[in-house]
C-alpha positions as CSV (number, residue, x, y, z in Angstrom):
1,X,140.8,169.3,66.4
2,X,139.8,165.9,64.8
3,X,137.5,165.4,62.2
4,X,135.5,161.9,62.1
5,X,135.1,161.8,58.2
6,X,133.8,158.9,55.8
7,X,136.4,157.7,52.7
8,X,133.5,156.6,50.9
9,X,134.7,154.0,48.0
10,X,131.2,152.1,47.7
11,X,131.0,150.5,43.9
12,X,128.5,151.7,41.6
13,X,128.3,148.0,40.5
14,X,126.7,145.4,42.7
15,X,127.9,142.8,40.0
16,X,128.8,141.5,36.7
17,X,128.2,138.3,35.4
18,X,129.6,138.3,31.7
19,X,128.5,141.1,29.4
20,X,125.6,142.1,32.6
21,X,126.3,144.8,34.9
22,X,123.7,145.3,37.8
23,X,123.9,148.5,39.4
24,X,123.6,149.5,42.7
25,X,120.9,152.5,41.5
26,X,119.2,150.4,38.7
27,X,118.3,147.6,41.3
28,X,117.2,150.6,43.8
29,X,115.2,152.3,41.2
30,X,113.7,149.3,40.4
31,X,112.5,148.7,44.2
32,X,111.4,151.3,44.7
33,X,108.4,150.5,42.3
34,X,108.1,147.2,43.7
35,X,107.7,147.7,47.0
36,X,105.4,150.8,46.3
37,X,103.2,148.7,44.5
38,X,103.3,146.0,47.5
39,X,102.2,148.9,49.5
40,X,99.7,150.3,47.6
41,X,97.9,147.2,46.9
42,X,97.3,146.3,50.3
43,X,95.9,149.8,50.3
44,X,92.9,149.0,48.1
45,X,92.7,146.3,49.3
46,X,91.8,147.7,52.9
47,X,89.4,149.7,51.2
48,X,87.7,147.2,48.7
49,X,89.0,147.9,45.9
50,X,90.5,145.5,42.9
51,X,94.5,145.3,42.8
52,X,93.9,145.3,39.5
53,X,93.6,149.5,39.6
54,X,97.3,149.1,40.8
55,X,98.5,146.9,38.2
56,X,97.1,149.7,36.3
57,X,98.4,152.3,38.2
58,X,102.0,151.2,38.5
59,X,102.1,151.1,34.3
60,X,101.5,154.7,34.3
61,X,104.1,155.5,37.0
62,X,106.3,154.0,36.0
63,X,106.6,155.5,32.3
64,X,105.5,158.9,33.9
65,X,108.7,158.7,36.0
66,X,111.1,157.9,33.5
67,X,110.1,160.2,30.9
68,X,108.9,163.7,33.4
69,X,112.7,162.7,34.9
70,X,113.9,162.5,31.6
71,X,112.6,165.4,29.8
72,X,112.7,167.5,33.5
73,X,116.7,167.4,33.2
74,X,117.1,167.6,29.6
75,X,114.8,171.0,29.4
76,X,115.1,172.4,32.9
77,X,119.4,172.0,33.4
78,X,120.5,171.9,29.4
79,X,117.8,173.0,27.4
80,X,120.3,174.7,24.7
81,X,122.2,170.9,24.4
82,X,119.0,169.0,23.9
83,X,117.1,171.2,21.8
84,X,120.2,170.9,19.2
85,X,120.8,167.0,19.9
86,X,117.1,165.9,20.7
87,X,117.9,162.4,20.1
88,X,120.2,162.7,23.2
89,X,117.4,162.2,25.2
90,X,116.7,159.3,24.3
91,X,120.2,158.3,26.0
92,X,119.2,157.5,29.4
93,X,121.3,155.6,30.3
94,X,124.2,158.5,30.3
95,X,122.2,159.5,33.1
96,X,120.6,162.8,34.0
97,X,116.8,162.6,35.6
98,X,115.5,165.5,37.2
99,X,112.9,164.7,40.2
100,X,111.1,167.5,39.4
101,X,110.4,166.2,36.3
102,X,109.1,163.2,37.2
103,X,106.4,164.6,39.8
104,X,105.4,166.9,36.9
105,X,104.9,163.6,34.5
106,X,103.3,161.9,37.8
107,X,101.1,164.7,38.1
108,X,99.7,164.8,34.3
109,X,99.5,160.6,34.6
110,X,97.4,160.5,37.9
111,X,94.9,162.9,35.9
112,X,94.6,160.5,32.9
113,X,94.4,158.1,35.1
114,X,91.9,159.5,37.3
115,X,89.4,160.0,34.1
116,X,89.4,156.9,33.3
117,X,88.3,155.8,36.7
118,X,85.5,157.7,37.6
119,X,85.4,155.9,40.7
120,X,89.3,157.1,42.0
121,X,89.3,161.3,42.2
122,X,92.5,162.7,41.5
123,X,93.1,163.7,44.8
124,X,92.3,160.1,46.1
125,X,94.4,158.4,43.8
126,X,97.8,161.5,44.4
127,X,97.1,160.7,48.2
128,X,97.7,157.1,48.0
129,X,100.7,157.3,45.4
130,X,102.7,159.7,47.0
131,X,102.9,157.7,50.6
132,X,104.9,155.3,48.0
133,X,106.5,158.1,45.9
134,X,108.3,159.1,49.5
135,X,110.0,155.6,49.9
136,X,110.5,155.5,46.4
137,X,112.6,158.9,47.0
138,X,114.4,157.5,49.6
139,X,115.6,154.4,47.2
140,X,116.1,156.6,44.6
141,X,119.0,159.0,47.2
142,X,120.6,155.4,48.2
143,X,121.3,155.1,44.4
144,X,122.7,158.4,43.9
145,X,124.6,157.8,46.8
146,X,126.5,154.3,45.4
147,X,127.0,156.7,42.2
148,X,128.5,159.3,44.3
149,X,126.7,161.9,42.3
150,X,124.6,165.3,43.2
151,X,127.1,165.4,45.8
152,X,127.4,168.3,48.6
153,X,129.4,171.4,49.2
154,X,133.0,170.9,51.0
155,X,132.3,170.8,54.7
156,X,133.7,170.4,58.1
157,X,130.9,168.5,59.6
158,X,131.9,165.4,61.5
159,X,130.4,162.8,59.0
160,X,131.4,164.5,55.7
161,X,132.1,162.3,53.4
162,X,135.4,161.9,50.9
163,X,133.9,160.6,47.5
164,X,137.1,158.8,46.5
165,X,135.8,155.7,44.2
166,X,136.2,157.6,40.7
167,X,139.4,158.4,41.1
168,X,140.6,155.2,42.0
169,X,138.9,153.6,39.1
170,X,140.4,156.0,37.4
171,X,144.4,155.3,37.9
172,X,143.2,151.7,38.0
173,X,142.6,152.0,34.2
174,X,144.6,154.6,33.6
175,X,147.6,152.6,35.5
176,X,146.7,148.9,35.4
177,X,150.0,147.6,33.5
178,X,152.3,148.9,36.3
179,X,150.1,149.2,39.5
180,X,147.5,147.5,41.1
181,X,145.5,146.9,44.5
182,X,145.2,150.7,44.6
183,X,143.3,151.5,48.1
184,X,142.9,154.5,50.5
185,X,142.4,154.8,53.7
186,X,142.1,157.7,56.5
187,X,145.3,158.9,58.5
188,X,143.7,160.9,60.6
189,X,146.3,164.3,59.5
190,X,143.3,167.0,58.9
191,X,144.2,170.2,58.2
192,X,142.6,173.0,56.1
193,X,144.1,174.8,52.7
194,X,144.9,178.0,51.8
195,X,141.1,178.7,50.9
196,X,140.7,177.6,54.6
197,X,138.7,174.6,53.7
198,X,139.0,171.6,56.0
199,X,140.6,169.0,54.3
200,X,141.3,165.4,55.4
201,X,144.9,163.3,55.3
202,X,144.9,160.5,53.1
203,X,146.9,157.4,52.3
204,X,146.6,156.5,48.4
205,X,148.1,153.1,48.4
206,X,149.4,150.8,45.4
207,X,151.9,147.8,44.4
208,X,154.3,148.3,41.8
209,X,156.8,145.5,40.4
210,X,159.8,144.7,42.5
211,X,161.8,145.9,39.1
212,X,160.9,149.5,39.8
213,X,164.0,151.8,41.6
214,X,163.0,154.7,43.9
215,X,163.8,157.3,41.5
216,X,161.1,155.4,38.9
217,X,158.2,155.5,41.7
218,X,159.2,158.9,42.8
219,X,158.6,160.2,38.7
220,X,155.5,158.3,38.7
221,X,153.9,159.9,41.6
222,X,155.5,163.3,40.7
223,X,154.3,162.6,37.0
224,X,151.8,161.1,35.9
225,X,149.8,160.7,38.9
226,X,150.3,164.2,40.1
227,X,149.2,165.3,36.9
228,X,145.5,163.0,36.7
229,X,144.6,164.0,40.4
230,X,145.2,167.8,39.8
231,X,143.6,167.5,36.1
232,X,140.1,165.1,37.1
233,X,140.0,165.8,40.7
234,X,141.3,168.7,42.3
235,X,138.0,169.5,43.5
236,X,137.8,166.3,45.5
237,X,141.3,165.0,46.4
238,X,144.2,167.6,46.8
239,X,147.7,166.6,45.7
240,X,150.3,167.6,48.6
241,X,153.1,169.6,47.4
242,X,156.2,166.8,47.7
243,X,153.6,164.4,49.0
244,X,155.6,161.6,51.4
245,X,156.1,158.7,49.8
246,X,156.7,155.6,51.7
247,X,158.3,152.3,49.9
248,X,158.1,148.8,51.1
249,X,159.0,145.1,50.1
250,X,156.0,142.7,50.5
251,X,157.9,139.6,51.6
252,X,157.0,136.1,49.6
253,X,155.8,138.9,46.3
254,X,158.0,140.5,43.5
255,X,156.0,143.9,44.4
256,X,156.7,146.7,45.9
257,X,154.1,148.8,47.9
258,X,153.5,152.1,47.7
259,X,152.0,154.8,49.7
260,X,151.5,158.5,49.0
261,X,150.3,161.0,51.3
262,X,147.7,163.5,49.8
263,X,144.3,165.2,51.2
264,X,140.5,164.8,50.4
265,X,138.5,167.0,50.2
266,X,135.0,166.6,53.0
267,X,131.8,167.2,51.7
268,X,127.8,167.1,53.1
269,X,126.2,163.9,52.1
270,X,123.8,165.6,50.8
271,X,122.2,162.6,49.2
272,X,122.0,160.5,52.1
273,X,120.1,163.9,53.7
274,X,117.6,163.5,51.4
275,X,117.3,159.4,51.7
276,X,116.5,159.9,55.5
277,X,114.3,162.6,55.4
278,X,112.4,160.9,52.9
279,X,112.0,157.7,54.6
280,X,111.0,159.7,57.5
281,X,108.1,161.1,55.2
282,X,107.2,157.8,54.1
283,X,106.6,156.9,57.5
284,X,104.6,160.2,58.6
285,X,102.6,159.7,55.8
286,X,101.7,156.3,56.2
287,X,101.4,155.9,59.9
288,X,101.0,159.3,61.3
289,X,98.0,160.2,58.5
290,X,97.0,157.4,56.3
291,X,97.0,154.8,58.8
292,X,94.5,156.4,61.6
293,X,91.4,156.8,59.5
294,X,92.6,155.4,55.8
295,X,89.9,156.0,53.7
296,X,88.2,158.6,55.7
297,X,91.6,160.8,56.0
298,X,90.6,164.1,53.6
299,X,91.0,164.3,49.9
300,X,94.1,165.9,49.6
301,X,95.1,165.5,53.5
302,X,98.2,163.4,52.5
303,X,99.6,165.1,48.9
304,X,99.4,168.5,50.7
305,X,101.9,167.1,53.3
306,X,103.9,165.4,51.0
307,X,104.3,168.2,48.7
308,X,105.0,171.1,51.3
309,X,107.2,168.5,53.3
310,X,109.2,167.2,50.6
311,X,110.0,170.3,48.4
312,X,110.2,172.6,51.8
313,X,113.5,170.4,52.5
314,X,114.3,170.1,49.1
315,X,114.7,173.8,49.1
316,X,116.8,173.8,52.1
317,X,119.1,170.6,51.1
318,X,120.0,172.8,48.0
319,X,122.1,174.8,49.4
320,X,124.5,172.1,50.6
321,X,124.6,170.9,47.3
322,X,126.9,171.5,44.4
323,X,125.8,173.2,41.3
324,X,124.5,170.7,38.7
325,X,124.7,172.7,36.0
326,X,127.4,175.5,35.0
327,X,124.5,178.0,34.6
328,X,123.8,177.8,38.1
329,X,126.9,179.4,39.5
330,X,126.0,183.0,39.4
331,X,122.2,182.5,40.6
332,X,120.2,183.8,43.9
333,X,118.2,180.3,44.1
334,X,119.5,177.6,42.1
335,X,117.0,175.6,39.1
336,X,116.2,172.8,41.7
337,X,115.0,175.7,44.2
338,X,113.2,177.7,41.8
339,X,111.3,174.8,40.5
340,X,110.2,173.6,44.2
341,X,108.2,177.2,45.3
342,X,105.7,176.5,42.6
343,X,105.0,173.4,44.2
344,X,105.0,174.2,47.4
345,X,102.6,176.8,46.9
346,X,100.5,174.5,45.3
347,X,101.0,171.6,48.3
348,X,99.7,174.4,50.5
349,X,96.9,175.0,48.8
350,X,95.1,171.7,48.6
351,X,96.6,171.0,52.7
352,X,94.8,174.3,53.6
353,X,91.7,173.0,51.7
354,X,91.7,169.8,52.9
355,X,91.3,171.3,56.5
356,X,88.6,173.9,55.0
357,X,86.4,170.8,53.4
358,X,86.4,169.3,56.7
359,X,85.3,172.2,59.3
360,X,82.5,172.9,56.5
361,X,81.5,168.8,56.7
362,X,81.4,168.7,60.6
């Protein structure tokens, strides 16, 4: 049977100039409130109103986000660590942002917000926002993705994916005064392990000095990077028991290159799930309600939607997802699952209501 998998190696890092770094999810985090704010000002402007209420608008998202995300992961998925090291959370960039969080810091800055602008309900101003908070989502998923975090359970879906960057940044560092140009690539030798997990054949690739015998290589794959793979990545890329090893001159170089036959380890992409089905829900909401009667669509017509919608599949996609937390193991409905029925309940609600308001008006 043959698998079609993806070796995904994608750098977190778009690039580095100097001391500067710019990452792949800080740029994508970064549009996403950019282009939301596009959107939503040639919303108000459709409907007469000042951009200057977005200016406005996007201030409070934007600090809402990053401190419900914030908070949302600190207390929700290691309450005991950050109650003992509360100046932790002030380390965001060690990552760890919870999106339930941040719709629970959107919710409470929509509301102070909406009281300042007696104008703009609350309901009016969460319909708008969340048409953007859907791209926004999708942006957000692509980031994760180039980070290959909140990755997916092992699979043997055609399209699973082999998250393989870490560890070769890994034995670049760990390695990089003997070996270099270390690359992998598909063989197309699946299989499945004793668990009976499908596993996919892979070529880990490197160049040694010309200096180094068959007997050295042979002790360095045995060795030391037997011993990294099974240590940091066991879960991800399975060493082979007396993996072949293949040995060849590069002609015109003093190198040697080497190639090792071991197995990754397919799993659902369960962040690029998420990326789609939000940008899906970005366009429902904005051309399948919004668009058709814009300011004349029903208080609370467009959040109800985006809520049930959003956290429905968010419920679902959990279960193709790895634990985040250790905690998490043992339970019915993981913290990510729990957290989304509240809200759900509550998107239903004010959907149901929205029809409700209108039979009453016609």
């Amino acid at each position: 049977m043959t698998f079609n998998f993806v070796l995904w190696e994608a750098s977190p890092e778009l690039f580095s100039i100097g001391s500067l770094t710019v990452r792949w999810y800080g740029l994508l985090f970064a549009l996403g409130f950019l282009i939301g704010q596009q959107i939503l000002i040639w919303i108000y402007k459709t409907e007469g109103k000042s951009e200057k209420y977005v200016e406005t608008l996007t201030v409070y998202m934007v600090v809402a986000t990053i401190l419900g995300a914030r908070l949302g992961h600190c207390l929700f998925y290691e309450p005991e660590y950050y109650l003992t090291h509360p100046l932790d959370i002030l380390k965001i960039w060690e990552g760890g942002l919870a999106s339930h969080g941040a719709a629970a810091g959107i919710l409470i800055a929509i509301y102070l917000y909406s009281k300042k602008q007696t104008d703009q309900s609350y309901l009016y101003v969460l319909d708008r926002m969340v048409i953007t908070i859907a791209l926004a989502g999708c942006l957000i998923r692509l980031g994760n993705l180039m980070n290959s975090e909140i990755i997916g359970k092992p699979t043997s879906f055609r399209g699973g994916f082999i998250f393989a960057r870490s560890m070769e940044d890994l034995l670049d560092r760990t390695y990089q005064n003997y070996l270099y140009d270390i690359e992998m690539s598909l063989n197309g030798k699946d299989s499945l392990d004793e668990a009976g997990r499908t596993i996919a054949g892979v070529d880990l690739s490197f160049v040694v000095p010309e200096d180094g015998n068959i007997d050295q290589i042979k002790a360095l794959v045995e060795g030391g990077l037997k011993k990294t793979i099974e240590k940091e990545y066991n879960e991800h890329i399975v060493y082979a028991e007396n993996p072949p090893i293949k040995i060849e001159k590069l002609e015109g170089e003093k190198a040697q290159k080497v190639t090792v036959g071991i197995w990754g380890v397919p799993r659902h992409p369960s962040q690029l799930y998420e990326a789609i089905s939000s940008f899906l829900l970005f366009l429902f909401l904005f051309f399948g309600v919004y668009y058709r009667k814009r300011e004349k669509t029903p208080e609370g017509r467009i959040f109800g939607f985006f809520v049930v919608i959003l956290f429905s599949l968010r419920f679902i996609y959990e279960y193709f997802k790895e634990p985040q937390v250790d905690f998490e193991q043992n339970m019915s409905y993981n913290m990510g699952q729990l957290l989304s029925i509240p809200l759900i309940i509550a998107g239903l609600f004010v959907l149901i209501n929205s029809y409700r308001k209108k039979n009453e008006l016609s």
